[in-house]
C-alpha positions as CSV (number, residue, x, y, z in Angstrom):
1,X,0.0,0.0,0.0
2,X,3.2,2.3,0.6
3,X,3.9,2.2,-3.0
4,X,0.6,2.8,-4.2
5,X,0.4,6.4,-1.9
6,X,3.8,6.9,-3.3
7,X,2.2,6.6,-6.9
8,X,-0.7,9.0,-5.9
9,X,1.3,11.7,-4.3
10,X,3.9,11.6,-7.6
11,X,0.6,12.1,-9.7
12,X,-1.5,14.6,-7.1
13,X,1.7,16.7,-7.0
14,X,2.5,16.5,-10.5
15,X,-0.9,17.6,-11.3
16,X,-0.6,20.2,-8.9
17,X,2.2,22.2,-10.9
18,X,1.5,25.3,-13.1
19,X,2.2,25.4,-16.5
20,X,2.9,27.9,-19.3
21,X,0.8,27.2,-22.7
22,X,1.2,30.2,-25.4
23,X,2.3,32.6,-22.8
24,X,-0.8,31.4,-20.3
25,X,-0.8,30.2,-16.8
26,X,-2.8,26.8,-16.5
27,X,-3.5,25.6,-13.4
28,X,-5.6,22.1,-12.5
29,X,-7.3,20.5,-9.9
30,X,-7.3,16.6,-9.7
31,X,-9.6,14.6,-7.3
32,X,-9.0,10.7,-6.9
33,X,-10.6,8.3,-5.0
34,X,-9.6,4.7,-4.4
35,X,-10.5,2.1,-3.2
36,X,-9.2,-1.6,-2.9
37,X,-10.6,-5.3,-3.9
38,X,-11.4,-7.2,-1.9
39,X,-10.6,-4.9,1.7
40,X,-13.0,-2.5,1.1
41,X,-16.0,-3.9,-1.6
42,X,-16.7,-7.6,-3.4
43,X,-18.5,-6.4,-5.8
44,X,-17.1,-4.4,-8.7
45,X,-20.3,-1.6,-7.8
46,X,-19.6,-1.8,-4.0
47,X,-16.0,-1.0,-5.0
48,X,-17.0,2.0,-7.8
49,X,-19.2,3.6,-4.7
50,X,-16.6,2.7,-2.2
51,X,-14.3,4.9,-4.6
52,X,-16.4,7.9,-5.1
53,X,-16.9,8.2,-2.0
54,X,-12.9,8.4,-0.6
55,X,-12.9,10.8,-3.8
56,X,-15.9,13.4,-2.3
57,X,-14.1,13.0,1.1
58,X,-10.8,13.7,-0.3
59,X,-12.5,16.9,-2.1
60,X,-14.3,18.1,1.4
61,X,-11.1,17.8,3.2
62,X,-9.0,19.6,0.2
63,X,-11.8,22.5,0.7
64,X,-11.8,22.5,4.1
65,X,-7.7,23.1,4.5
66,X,-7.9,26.2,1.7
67,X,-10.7,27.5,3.8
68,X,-7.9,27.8,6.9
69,X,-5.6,29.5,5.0
């Protein structure tokens, strides 16, 4: 599981990074949620909710710690 959070981190933080297209400043946002067969679902629409559902909390906690800066 270490490796996996390794590999999200690398791609949250790459996504994080501003770029320059034509002279403009782009900016994105990327939300991921996760979840893993069969720890947290058996069923392959258990595990699709399981994952939207780490992604919305991921999103509210993301909002919440721009809100206390």
């Amino acid at each position: 599981m270490d490796t996996f959070q390794g590999t999200l981190d690398k791609i949250l933080d790459e996504a994080r990074q501003s770029y320059i297209v034509d002279g403009m400043v782009i900016r994105a946002s990327l939300s991921i949620g996760w979840a893993v067969f069969p720890k947290d679902a058996k069923s392959l629409a258990s595990l699709s909710k399981k994952a939207d559902e780490m992604m919305y909390s991921m999103k509210k906690k993301h909002k919440q710690e721009q809100e206390d800066l």
